[in-house]
Backbone bond lengths (Angstrom), bond angles and torsions (degrees), N, CA, C in turn:
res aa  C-N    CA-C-N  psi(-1)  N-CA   C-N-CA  omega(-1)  CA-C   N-CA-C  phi
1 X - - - 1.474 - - 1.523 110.02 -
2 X 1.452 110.10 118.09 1.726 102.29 161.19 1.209 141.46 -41.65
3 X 1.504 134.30 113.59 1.768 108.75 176.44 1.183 108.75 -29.40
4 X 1.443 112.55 143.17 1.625 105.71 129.80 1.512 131.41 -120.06
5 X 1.140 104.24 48.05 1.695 135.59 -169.72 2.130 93.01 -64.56
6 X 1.128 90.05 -44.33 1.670 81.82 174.03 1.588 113.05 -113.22
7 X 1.443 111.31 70.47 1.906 128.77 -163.95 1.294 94.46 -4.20
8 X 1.380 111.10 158.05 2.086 127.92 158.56 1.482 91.97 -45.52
9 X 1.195 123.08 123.00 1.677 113.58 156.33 1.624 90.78 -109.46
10 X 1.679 86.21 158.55 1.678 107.92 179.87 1.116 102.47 -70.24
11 X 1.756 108.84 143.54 1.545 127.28 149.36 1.367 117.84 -105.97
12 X 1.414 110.20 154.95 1.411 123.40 -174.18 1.680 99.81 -23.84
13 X 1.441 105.60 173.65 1.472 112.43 166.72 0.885 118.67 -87.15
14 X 1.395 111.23 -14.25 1.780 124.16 -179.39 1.357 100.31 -112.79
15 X 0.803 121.33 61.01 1.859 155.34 169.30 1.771 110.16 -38.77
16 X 1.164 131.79 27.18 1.647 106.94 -152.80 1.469 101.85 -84.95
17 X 1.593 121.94 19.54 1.702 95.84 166.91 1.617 103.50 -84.56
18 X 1.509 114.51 15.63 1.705 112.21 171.26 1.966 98.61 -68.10
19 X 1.078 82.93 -55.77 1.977 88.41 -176.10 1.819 111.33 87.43
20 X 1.623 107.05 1.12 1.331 90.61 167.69 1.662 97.03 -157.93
21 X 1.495 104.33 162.25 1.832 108.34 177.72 1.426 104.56 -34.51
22 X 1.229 110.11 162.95 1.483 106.86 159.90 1.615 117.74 -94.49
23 X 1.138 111.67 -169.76 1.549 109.54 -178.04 1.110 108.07 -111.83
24 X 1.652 104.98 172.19 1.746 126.27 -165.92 1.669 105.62 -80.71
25 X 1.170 119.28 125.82 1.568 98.14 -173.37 2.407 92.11 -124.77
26 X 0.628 108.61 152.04 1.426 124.26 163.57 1.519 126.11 -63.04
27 X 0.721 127.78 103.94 1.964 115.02 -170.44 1.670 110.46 -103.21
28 X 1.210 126.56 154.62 1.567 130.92 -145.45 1.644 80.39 -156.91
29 X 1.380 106.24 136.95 1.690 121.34 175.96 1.027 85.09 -144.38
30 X 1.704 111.51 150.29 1.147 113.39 -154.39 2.343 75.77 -150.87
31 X 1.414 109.26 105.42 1.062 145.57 -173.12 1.212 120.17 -98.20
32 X 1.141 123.00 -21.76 1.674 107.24 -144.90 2.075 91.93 -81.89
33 X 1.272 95.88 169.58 1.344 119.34 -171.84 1.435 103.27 -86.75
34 X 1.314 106.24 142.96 1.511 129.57 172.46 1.769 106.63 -77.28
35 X 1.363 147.51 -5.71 1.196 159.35 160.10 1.280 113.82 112.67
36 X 1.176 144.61 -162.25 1.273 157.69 -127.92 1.922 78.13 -106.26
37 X 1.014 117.27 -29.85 1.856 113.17 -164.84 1.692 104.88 -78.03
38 X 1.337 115.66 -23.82 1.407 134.46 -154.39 1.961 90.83 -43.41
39 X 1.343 97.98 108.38 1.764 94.70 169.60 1.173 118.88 -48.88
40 X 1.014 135.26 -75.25 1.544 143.78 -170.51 1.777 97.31 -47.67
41 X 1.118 124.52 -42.68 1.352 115.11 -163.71 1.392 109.37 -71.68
42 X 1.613 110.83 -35.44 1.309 126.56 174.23 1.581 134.39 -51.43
43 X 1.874 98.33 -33.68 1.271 106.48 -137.97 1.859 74.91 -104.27
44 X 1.101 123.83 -12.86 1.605 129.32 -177.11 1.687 106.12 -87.12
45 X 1.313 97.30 -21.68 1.289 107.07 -166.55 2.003 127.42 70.33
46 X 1.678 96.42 24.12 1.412 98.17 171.87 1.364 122.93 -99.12
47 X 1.126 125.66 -169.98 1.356 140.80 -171.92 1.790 114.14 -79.25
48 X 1.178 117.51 -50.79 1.440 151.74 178.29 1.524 117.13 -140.23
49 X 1.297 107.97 137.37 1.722 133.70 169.58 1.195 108.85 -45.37
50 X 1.581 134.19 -49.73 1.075 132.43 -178.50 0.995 115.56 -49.45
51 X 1.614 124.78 -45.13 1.111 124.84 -157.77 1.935 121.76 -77.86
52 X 1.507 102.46 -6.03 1.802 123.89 169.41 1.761 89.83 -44.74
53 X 1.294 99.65 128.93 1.076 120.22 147.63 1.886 128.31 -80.37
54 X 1.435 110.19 138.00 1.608 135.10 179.70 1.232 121.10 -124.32
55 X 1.542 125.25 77.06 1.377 122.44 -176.83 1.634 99.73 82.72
56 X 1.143 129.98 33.12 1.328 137.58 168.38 1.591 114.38 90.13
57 X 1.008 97.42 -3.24 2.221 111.56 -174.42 1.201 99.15 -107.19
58 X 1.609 120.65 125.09 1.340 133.38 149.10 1.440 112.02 -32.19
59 X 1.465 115.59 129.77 1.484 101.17 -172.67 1.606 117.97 -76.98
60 X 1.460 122.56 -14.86 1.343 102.79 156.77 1.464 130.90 -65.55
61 X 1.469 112.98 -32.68 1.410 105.62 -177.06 1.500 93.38 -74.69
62 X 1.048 174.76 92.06 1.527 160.25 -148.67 1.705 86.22 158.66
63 X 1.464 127.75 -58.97 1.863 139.10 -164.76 1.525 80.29 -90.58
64 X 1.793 144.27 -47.80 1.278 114.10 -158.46 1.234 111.28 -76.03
65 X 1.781 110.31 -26.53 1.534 101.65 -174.13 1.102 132.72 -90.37
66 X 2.075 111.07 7.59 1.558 115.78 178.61 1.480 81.94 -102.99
67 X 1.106 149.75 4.71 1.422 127.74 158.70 1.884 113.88 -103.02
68 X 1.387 119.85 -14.24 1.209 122.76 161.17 2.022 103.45 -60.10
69 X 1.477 108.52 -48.26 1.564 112.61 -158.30 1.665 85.29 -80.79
70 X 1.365 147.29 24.51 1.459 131.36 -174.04 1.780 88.62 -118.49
71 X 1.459 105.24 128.55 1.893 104.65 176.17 1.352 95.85 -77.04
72 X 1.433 148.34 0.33 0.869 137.91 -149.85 1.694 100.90 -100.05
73 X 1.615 119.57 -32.03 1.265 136.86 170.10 1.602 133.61 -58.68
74 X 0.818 119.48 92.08 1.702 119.56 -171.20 1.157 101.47 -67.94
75 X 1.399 136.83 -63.74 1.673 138.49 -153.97 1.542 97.55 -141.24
76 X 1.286 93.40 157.03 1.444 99.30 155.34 1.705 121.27 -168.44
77 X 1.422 91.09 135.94 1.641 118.97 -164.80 1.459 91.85 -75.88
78 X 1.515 111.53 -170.12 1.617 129.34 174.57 1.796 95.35 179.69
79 X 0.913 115.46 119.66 1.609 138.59 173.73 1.679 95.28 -91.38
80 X 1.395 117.98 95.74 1.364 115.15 173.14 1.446 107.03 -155.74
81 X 1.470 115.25 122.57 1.754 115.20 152.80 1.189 140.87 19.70
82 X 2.033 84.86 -80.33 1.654 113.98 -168.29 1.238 100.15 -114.26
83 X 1.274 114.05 95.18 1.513 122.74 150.18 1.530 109.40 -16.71
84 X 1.079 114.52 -106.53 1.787 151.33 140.64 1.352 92.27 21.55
85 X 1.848 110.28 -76.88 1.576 109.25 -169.68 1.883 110.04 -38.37
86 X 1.499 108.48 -52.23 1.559 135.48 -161.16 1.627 103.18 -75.33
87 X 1.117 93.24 -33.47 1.970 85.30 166.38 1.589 120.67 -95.79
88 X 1.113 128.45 -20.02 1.467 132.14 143.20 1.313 107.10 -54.41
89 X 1.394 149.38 -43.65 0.905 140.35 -133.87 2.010 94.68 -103.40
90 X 1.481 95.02 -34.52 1.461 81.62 -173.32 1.636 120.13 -113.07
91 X 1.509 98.15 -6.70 1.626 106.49 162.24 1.729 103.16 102.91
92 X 1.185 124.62 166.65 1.250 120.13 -172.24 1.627 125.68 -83.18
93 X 1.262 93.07 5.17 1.822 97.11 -178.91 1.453 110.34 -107.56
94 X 1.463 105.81 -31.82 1.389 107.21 153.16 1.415 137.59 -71.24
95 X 1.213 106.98 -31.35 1.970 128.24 -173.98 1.806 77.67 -58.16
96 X 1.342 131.20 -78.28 0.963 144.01 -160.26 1.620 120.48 -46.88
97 X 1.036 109.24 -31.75 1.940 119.01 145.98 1.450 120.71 -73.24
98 X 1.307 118.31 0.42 1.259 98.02 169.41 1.668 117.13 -147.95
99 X 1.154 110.17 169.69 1.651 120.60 -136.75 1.843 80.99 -114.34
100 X 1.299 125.10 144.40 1.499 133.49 172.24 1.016 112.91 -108.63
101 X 1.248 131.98 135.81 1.479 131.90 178.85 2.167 103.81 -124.32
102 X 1.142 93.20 154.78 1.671 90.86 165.00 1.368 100.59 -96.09
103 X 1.368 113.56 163.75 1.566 149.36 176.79 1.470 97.25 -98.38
104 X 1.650 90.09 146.30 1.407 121.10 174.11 1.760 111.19 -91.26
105 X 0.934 97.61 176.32 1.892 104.28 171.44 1.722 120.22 -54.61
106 X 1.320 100.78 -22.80 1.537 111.01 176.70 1.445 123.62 -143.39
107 X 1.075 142.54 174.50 1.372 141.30 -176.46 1.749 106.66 -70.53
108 X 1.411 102.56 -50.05 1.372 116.01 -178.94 1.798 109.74 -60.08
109 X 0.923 88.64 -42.78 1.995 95.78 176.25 1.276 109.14 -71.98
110 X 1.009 118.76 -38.00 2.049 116.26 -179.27 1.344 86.66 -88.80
111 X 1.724 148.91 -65.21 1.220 108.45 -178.39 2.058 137.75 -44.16
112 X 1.287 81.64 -37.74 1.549 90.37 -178.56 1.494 109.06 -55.08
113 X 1.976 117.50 -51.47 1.816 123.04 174.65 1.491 90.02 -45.79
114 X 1.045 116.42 -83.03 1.243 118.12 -129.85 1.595 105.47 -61.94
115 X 1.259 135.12 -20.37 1.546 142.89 177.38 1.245 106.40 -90.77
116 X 1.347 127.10 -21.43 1.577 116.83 167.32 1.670 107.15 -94.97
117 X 1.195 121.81 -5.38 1.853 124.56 166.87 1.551 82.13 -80.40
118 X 1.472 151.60 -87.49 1.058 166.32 -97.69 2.044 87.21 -90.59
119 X 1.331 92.54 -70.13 1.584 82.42 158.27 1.024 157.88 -40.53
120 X 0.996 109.80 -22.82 1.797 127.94 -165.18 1.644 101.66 -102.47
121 X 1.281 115.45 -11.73 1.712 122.92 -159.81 1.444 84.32 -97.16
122 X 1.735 100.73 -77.15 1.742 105.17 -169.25 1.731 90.85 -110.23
123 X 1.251 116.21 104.12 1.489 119.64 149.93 1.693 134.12 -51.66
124 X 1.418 85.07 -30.16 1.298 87.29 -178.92 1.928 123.25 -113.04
125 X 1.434 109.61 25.09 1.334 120.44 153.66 1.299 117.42 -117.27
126 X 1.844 96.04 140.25 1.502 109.10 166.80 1.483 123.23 -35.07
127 X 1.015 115.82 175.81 1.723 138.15 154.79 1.054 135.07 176.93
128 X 1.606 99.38 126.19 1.270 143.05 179.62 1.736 125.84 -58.51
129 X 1.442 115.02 85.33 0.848 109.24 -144.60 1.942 97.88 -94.81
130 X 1.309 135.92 139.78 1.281 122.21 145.28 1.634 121.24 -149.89
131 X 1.426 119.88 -156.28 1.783 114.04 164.34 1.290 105.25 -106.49
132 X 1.369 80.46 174.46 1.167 112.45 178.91 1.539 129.94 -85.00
133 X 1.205 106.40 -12.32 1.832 126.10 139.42 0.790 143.51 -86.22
134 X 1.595 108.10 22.64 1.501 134.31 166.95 1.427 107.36 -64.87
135 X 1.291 147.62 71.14 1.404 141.33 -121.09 1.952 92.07 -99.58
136 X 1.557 96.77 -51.70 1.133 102.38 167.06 1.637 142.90 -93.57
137 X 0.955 85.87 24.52 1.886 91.90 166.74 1.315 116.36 -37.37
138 X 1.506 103.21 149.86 1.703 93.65 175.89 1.784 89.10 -141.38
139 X 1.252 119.03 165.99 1.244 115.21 139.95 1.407 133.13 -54.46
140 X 1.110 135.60 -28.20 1.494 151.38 175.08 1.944 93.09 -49.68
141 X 1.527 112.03 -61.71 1.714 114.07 -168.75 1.200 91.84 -53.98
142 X 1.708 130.12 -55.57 1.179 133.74 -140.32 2.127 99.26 -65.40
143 X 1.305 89.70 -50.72 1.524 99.65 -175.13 1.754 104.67 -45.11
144 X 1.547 100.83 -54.56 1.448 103.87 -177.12 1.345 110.94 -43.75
145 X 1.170 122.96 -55.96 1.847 127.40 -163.21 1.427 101.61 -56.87
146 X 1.594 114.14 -45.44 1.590 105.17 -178.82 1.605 124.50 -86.42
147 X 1.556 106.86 5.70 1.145 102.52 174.56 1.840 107.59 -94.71
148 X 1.219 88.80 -35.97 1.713 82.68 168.94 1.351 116.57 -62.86
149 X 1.069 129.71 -49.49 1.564 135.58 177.91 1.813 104.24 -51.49
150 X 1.405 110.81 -17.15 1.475 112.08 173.08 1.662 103.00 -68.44
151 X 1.303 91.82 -60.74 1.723 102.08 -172.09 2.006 114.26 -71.00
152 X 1.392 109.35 -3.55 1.331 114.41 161.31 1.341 126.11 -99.11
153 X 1.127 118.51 38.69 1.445 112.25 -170.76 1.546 125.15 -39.54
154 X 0.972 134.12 -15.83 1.327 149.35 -179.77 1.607 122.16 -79.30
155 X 1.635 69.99 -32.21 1.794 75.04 -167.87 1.724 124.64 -66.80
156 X 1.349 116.94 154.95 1.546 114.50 167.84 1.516 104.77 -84.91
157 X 1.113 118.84 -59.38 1.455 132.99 -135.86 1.651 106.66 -127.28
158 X 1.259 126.71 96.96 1.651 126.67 173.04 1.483 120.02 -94.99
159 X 1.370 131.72 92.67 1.063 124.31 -170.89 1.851 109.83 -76.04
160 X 0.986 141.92 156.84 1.671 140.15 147.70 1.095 109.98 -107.40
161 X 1.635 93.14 135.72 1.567 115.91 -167.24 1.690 82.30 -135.27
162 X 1.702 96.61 159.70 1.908 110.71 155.81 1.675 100.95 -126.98
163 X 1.289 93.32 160.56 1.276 91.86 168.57 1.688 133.94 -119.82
164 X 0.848 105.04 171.41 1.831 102.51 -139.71 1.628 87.75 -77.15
165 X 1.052 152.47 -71.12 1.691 134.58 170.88 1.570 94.11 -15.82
166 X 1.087 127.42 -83.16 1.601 128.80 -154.51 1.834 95.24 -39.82
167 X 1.132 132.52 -72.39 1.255 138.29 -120.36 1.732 85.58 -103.02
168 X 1.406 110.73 -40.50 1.718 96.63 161.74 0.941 132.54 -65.01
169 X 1.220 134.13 -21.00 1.638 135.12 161.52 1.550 120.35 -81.85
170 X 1.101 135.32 4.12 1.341 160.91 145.11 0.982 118.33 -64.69
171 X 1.610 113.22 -81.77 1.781 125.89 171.29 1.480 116.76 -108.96
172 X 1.645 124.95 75.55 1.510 107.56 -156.35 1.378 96.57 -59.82
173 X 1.220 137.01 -39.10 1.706 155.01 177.85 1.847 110.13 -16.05
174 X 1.453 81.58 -47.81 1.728 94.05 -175.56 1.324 122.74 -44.63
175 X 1.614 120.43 124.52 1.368 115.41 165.08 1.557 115.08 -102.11
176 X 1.147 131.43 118.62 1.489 129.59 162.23 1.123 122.26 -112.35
177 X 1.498 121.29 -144.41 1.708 131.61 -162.22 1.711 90.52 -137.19
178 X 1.374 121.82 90.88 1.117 92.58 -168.64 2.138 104.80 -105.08
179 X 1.122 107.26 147.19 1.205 105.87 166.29 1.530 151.42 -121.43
180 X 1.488 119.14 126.28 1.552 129.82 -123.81 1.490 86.80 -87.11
181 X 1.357 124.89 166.93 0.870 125.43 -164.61 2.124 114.41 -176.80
182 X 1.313 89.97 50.80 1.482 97.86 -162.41 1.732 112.70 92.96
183 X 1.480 117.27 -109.40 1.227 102.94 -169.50 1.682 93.17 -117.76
184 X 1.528 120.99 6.44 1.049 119.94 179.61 1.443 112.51 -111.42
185 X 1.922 128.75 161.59 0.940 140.64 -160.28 1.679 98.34 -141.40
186 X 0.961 107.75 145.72 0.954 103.32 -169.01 1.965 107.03 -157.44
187 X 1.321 134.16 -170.21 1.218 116.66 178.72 1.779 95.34 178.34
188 X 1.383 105.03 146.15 1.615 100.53 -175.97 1.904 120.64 -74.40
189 X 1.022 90.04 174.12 1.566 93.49 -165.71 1.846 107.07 -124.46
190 X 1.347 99.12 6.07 1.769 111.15 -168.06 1.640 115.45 51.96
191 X 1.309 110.24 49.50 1.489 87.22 -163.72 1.716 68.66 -135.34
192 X 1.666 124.22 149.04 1.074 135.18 177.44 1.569 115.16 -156.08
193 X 1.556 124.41 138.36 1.227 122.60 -154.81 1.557 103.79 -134.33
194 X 1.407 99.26 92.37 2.268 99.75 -179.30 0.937 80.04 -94.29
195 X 1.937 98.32 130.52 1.071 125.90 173.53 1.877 116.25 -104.22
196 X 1.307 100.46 -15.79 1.521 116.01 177.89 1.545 103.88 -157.48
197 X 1.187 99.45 171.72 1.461 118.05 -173.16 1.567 104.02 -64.46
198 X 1.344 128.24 -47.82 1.126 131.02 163.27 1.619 127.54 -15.27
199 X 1.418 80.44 -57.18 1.917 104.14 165.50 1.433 120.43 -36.14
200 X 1.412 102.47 -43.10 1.464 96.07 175.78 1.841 134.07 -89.42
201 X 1.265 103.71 42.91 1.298 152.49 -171.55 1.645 81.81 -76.09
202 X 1.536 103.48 -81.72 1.051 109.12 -158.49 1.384 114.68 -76.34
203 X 0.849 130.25 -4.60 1.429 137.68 -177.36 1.703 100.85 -85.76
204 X 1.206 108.07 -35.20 2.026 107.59 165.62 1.346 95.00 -79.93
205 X 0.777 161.03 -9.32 1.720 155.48 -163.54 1.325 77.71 -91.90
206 X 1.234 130.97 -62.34 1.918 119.68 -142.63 1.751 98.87 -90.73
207 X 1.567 112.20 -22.53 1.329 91.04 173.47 1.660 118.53 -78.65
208 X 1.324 123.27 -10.85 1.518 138.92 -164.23 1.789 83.15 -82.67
209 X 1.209 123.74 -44.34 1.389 117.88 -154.21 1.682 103.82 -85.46
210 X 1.241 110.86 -26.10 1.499 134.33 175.93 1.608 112.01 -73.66
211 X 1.832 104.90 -27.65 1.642 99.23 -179.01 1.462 84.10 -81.74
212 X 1.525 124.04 -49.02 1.763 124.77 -162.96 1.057 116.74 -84.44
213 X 1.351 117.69 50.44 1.919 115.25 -177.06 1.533 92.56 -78.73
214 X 1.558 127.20 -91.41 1.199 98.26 167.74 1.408 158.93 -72.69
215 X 1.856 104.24 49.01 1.622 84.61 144.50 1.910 74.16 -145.89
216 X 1.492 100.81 122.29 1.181 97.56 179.07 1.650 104.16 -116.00
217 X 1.429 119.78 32.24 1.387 105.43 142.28 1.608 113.21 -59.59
218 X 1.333 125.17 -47.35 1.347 134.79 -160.37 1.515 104.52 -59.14
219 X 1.519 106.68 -26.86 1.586 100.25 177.88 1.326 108.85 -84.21
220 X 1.561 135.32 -28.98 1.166 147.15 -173.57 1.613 93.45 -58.48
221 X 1.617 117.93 -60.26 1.655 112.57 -156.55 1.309 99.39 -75.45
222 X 1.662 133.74 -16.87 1.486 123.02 179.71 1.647 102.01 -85.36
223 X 1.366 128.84 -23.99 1.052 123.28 -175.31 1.795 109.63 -82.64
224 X 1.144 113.55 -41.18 1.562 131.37 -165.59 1.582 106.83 108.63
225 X 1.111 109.25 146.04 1.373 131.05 -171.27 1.592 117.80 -51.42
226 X 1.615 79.19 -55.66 1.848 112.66 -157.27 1.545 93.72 -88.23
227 X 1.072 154.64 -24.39 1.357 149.21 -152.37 1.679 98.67 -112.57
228 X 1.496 109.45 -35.70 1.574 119.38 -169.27 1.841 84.42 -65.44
229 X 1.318 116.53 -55.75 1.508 105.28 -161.54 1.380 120.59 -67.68
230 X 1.544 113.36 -27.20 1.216 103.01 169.57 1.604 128.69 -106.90
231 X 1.675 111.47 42.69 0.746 144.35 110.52 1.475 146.02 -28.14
232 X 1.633 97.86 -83.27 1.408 119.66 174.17 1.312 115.54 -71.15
233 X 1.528 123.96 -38.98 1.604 129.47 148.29 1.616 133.09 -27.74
234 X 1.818 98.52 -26.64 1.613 99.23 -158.17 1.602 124.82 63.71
235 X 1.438 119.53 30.31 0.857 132.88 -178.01 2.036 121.11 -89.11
236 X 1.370 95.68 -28.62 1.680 114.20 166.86 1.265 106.05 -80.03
237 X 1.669 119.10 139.80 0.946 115.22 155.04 1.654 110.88 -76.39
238 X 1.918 103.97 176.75 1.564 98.15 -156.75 2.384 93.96 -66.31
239 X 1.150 120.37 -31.35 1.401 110.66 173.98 1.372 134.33 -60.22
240 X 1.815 106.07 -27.26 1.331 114.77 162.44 1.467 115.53 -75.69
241 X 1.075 102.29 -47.32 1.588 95.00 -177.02 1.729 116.06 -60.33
242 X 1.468 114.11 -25.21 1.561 123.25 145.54 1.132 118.10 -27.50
243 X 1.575 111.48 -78.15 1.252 128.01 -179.26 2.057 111.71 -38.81
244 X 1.723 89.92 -71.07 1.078 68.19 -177.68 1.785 149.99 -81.33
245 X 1.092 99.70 4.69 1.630 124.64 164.41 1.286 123.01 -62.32
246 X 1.583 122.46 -47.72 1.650 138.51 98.66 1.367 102.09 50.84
247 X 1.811 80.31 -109.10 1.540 95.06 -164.30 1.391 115.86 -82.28
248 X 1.702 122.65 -10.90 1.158 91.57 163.02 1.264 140.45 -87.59
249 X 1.563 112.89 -18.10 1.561 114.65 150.23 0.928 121.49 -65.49
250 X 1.128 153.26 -15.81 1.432 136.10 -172.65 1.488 114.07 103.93
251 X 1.111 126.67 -14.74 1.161 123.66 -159.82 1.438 112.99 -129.90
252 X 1.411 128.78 134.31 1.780 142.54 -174.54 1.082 94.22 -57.46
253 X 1.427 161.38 104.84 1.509 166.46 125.58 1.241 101.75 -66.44
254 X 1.314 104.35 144.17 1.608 122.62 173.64 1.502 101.11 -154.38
255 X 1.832 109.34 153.50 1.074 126.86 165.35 1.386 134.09 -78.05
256 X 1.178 125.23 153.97 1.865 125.91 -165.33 1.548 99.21 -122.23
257 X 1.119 146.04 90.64 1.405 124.62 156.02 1.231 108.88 -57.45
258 X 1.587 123.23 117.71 1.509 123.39 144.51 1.189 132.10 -57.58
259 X 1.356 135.47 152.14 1.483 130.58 -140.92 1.712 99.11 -120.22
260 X 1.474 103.81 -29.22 1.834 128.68 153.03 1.176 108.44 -35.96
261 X 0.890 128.84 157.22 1.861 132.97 141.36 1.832 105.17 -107.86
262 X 1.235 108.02 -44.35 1.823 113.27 176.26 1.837 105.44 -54.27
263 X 1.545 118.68 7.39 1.280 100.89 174.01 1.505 98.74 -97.52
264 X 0.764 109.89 3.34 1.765 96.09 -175.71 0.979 92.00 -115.43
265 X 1.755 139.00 43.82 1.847 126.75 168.51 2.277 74.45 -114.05
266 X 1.267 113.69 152.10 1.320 126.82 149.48 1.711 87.79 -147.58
267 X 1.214 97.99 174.49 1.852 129.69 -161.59 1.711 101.32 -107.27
268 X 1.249 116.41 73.39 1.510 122.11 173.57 1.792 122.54 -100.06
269 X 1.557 98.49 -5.86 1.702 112.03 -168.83 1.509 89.77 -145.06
270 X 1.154 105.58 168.12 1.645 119.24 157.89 1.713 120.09 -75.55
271 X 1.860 113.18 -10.17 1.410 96.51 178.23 1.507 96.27 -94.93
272 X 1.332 117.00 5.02 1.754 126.06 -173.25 1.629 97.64 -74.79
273 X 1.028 95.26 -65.31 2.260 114.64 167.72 1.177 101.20 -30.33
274 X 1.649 126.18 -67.14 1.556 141.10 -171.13 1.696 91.59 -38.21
275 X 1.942 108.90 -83.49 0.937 117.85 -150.02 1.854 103.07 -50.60
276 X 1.204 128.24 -47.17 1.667 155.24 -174.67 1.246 88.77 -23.16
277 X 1.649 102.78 -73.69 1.386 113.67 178.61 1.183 130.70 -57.63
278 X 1.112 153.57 -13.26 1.437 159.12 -163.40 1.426 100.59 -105.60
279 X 1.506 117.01 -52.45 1.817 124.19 170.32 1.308 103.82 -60.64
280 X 1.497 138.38 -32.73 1.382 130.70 -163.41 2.082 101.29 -90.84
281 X 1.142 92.10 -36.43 2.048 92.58 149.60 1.101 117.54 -23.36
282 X 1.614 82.69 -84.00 1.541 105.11 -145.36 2.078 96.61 -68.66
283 X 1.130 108.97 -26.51 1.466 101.58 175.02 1.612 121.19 -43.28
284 X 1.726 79.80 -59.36 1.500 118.59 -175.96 1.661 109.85 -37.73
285 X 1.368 119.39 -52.37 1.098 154.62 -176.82 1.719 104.32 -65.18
286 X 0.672 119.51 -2.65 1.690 116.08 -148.76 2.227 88.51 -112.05
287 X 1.862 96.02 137.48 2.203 70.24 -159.01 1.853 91.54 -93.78
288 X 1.278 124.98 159.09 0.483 141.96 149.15 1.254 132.74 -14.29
289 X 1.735 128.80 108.82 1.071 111.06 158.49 1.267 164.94 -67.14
């Protein structure tokens, strides 16, 4: 396994120390509704989250169509509820690129179905996993994840992260979850890359931790004691703490710096919507090259 003591950082989009196309990867949106309570859905007064508008686009059709416009994308699934909601939402040229799946009891359980169905079909393609409140997706992130996964050959599992300098000087506005990691900070970007079956290692890790939220000794003794704390300490740097996450799942994980800062905005509040919108402007706004 490669360090990743100094994370994958992004290369240009026009990447040519890769030296060859990149590959076809599978993409997985992961949609389903928080229930009839879902704040944001409530407070708009719609049916489903997806269906919030960003610069006038439902924000799922907004994540299906920067991964429809990426050559890098072969298929793409959607783990969602409402059929109906998700084909209103993204129109009939899009509905028609993409494949519906039902949801499980939890996020972690419909991720886990739907990547072991996804597996079992084509074993031998990636997937690209993210939400569906990925408001701002672009093809540009998408390219990044598979170009690093070029230069990781080893790897199972590519998570994307930004890091908190980058994305505060961009959006100082932004509130996230950020996590310390020695002298670096860093914060997720929802963007995830199974590279093998292995991969889905971790995807039972998060539903085990999701059945044991409250009693999380049980996550402590499956995780290890000593590694969880210096963890939660900020005591790993962001490659050790790779490492060791690693080995205790089972699986080669490595980090992605995104080269974006708008990948680490998704739509979880209404000041998330605010901010969505103001970056999807100023994009908007931005002239053409």
């Amino acid at each position: 396994m490669s360090r990743p003591d100094s994370a994958t950082h992004p290369a240009s989009i026009a990447d040519e120390a890769v030296g060859k196309a990149a590959p076809r990867v599978r993409a997985l949106v992961l949609a389903a509704s928080r229930g009839p309570d879902d704040p944001l859905a409530k407070a708009f007064g719609l049916p489903h989250k997806c269906l919030l508008e960003v610069a006038g686009e439902p924000m799922l059709r907004r994540v299906v169509r920067a991964l429809a416009c990426a050559p890098e994308i072969a298929d793409i699934a959607i783990v969602i509820d409402d059929e109906k909601a998700a084909r209103q939402a993204l129109g009939p040229e899009l509905a028609a690129r993409a494949r519906f799946l039902p949801p499980k009891d939890s996020a972690s359980a419909s991720t886990l179905a739907a990547l072991e169905d996804l597996w079992r079909e084509q074993p031998d393609m990636p997937v690209l996993v993210t939400t569906g409140d990925h408001a701002l997706l672009s093809p540009e992130m998408i390219r990044e994840m598979v170009r690093a996964a070029m230069r990781e050959p080893e790897a199972d599992l590519l998570v994307g992260l930004a890091a908190r300098e980058k994305v505060r000087r961009a959006f100082p506005e932004v509130k996230r979850t950020w996590l310390k990691f020695g002298p670096d900070a860093v914060t997720s970007c929802n963007l995830f890359l199974f590279r093998s079956a292995q991969a889905l290692n971790a995807a039972r890790f998060w539903q085990q931790v999701e059945r044991n939220r409250k009693k999380p000794w049980r996550i402590a003794r499956a995780f290890g004691l000593w590694p969880l704390i210096r963890l939660l300490l900020g005591w790993a740097t962001l490659g050790q703490a790779f490492e060791l996450a690693s080995a205790r799942l089972g699986v080669r994980a490595v980090p992605v710096l995104l080269s974006l800062p708008e990948a680490a905005v998704d739509v979880d509040k209404p000041e998330d919507l605010a901010l969505a919108e103001r970056i999807a402007a100023r994009l908007n706004a931005r002239p053409e090259d």
